[in-house]
C-alpha positions, 0 to 999 in steps of 0.5 A: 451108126444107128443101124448098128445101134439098132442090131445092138439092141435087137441081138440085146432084146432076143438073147434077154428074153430067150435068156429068161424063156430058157429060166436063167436067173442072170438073163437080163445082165448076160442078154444086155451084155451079150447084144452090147459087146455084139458091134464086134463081129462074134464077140456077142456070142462068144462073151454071152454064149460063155457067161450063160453057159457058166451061169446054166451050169452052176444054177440047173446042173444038167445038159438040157439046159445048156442046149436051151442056152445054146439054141437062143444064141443060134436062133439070134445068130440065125435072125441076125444073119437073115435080116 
């Protein structure tokens, strides 16, 4: 229970703050949402990677970045899987 707690706020942390690096206005909601909801297996990335990807969308307007938001949630996948 505590290590998955501690997956939980470590997935939270990285996706806020690549969230925020990437100039999201709504890091902070989606990256916490994304790191709590992630004790089931994907449904972090599936619930975060679309509320992000709307939230891209509707503040930027353009691909570039959609692709920032995409590589946070890869790089938290990939730190995830190798620790």
């Amino acid at each position: 229970l505590r290590g998955q707690l501690t997956v939980m706020l470590a997935l939270a942390a990285i996706y806020t703050s690549g969230l925020w690096i990437a100039g999201l206005d709504l890091a902070f909601v989606i990256g916490m949402a994304a790191g709590l909801v992630s004790f089931v297996p994907y449904m972090g990335v599936i619930v975060g990677l679309s509320a992000a990807v709307v939230a891209a969308f509707l503040q930027f307007h353009d691909i570039a970045h959609l692709l920032g938001v995409a590589a946070v949630f890869g790089i938290g996948q990939l730190l995830e899987g190798m620790v």
